[in-house]
N, C-alpha and C positions, 0 to 999 in steps of 0.2 A: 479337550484342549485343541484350540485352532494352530494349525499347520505352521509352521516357522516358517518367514520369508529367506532369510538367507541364514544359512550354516555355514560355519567355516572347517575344517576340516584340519588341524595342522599335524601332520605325520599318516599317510595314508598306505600303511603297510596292513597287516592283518585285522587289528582293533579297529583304525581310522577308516579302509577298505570296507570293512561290515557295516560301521556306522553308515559311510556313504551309499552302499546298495539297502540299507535297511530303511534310510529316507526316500528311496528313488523309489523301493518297491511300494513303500507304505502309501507314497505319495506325502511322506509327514513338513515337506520343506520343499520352495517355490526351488529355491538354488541349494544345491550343494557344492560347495567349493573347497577342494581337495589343493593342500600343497605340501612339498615335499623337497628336499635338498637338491635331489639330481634330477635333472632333465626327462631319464630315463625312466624314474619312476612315475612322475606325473604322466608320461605317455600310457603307463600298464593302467595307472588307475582309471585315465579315461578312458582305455580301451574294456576295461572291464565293469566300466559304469560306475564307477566308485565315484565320480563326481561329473558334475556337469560343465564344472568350470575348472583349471588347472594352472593359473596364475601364479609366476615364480616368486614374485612380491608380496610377503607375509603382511606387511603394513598397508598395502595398499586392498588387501580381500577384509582387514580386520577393518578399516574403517565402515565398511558398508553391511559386514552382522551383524546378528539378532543375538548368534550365541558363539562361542568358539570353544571347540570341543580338542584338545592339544592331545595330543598320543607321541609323544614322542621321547625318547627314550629317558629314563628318571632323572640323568645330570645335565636335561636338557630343558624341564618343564620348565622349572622355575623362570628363566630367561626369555622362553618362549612366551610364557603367559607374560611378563612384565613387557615386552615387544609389544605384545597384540593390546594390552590394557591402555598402550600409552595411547595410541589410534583409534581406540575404540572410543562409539557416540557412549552419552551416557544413558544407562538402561542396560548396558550392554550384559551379558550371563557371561559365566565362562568357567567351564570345569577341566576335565581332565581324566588320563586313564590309566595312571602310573600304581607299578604294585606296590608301592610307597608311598606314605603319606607325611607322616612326620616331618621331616624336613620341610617338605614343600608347602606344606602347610602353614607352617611356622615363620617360614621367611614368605607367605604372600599375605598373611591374614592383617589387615588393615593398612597394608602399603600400596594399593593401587591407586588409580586415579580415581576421586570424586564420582561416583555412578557408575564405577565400573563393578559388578560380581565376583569372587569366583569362589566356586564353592569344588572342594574335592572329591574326586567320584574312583572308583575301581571297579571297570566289571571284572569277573572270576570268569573269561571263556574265552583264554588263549589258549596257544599250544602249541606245540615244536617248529611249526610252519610260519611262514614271515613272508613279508610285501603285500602288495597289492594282487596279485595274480592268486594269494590264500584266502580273500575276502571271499563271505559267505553270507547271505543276505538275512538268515538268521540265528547269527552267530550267538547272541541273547536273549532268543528265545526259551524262557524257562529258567536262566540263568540269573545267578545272584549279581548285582551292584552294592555295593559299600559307599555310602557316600559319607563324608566326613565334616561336617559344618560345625563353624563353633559359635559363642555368643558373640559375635561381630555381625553374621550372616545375618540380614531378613531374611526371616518365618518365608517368605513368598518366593523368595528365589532357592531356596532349598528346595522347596514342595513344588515347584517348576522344574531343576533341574531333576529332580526324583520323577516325575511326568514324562520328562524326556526319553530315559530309560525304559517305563514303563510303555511307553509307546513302540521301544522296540522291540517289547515281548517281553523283556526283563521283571523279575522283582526286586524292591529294595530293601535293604536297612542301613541306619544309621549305627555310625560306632564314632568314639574321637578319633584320630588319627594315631593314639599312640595304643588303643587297644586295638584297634586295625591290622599297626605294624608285630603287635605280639601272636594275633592268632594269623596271621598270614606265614609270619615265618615257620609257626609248624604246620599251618596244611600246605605252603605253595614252596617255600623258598629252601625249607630245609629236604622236602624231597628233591628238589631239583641238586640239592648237593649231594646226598645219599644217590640219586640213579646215574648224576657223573662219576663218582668215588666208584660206584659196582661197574660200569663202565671199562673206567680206566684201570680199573684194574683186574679185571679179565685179561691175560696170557690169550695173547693176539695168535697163537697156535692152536688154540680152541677157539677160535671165534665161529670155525665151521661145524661145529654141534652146538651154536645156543639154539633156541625154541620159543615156542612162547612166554615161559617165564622171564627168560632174559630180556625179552623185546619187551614187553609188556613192564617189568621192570625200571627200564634205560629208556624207556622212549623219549622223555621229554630231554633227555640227555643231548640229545641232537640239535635243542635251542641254540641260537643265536648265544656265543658267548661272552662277546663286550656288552650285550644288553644286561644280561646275567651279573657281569664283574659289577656292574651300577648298581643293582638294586639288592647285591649281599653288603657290597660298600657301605649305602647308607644304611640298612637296616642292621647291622652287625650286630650291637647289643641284645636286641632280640634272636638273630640268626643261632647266635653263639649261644645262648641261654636254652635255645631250641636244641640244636646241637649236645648242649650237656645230656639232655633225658632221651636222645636217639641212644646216646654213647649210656649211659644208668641200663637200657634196654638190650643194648648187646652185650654190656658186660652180664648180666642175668642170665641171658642165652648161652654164654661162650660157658659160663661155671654149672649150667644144668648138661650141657653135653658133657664138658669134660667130666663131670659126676656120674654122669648114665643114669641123671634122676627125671624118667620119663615123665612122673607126676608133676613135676615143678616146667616140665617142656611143656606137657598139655596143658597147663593152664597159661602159659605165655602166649602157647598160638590160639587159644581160646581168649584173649583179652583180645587180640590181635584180627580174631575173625570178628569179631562181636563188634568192635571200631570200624572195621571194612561195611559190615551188614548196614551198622546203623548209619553211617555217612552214605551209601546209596539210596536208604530210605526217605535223605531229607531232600533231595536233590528233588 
């Protein structure tokens, strides 16, 4: 696949940051153009190479891409893409990297302009860390994308935006956006509620003996949490469905201690290791 002439970039914190150092390194795009709310950020990202261009005008970088890659946070995509769709030539791609997809999908799928794209994307390789200053040149490398097209999409711009990814080391798959939202809530969304819940509720008088477990535990607990409030928001029905079989799994725990029936414990944390084992093997 030949190099993109101009990339737009809209949200250039960790995800949008990677992308921008993933095209600069790869050499995969003539321009990268990085923009972002504050003043302050666009200065981190170009000083971090995250774009080559840093233009505070979203309508005025969207008229002259190739593709617009939106990262910015889930109750803001939707808006964002219809902004840059409206500006855009026709031909124009345009995806996205929101841990949700349903909603956004459903409110862009055949309401943009005439030639304009957009096809839903999620890579799986964030994490506690946020801005530009967290960008890592390959953040997807080896790492999963979800991209979510439906029967509106051309065959050709899905299998372009799936190229782009893979350009940046990534792999894909396709899912629809609503089985997307079921299996993300229990591997992404519902731990991120379980390591804030163990967390916050750690007695702030032992904080000075946690260890690795606890860190290792709570790390992602330390995310950005109005980004977090957005995407249990919209994904709730699955969150909470998720949730039910966390809560089936501690209740099982909590009646095999109280019982002191070590056979029905071994085999919990044996379901439990075996899930661990085999989720590291697919990675």
């Amino acid at each position: 696949m030949k190099p993109w002439d101009t990339v737009v970039i809209v949200g250039v914190g960790l995800v949008g940051g990677s992308i921008g150092l993933g095209l600069r390194v790869k050499k995969l795009a003539r321009r990268g153009i990085g923009l972002a709310p504050r003043a302050s950020s666009l200065h981190a990202a170009q000083t971090s190479c995250c774009a080559t261009d840093t233009p505070l005008m979203l309508e005025l970088s969207a008229a002259e891409a190739d593709l617009i890659v939106v990262c910015t946070p889930v109750g803001r995509i939707v808006d964002d893409v219809r902004r840059a769709a409206a500006v855009a030539r026709p031909g124009t791609l345009v995806t996205d990297a929101g841990s949700t997809k349903g909603s956004i999908v459903a409110e862009l799928d055949g309401t943009l302009p005439a030639g304009v794209t957009f096809v839903g994307s999620h890579p799986l390789a964030g994490s506690e860390k946020n801005g530009p200053t967290a960008a890592v040149r390959d953040l997807f490398v080896g790492r999963t994308v979800v991209v979510t097209p439906t029967e509106r999409k051309p065959p050709k711009a899905v299998r372009t935006i799936e190229a782009f990814w893979k350009q940046l080391g990534a792999r894909t798959v396709r899912m629809s956006a609503d089985e997307h939202d079921a299996a993300l809530a229990a591997t992404s969304h519902v731990p991120h509620v379980v390591a804030s819940a163990r967390a916050g509720s750690t007695p702030a008088d032992v904080l000075h003996l946690t260890a690795g477990g606890w860190l290792d535990t709570t790390r992602i607990a330390a995310a950005d949490g109005p980004l977090w409030v957005q995407i249990l928001r919209d994904n709730r029905r699955h969150v909470t469905a998720a949730l039910d079989q966390v809560e089936k799994s501690l209740r099982a725990f909590r009646a095999a201690i109280n019982n002191g029936d070590e056979q029905a414990l071994e085999q919990l944390l044996e379901v439990g290791k075996q899930r661990r084992t085999a989720a590291t093997k697919k990675r």
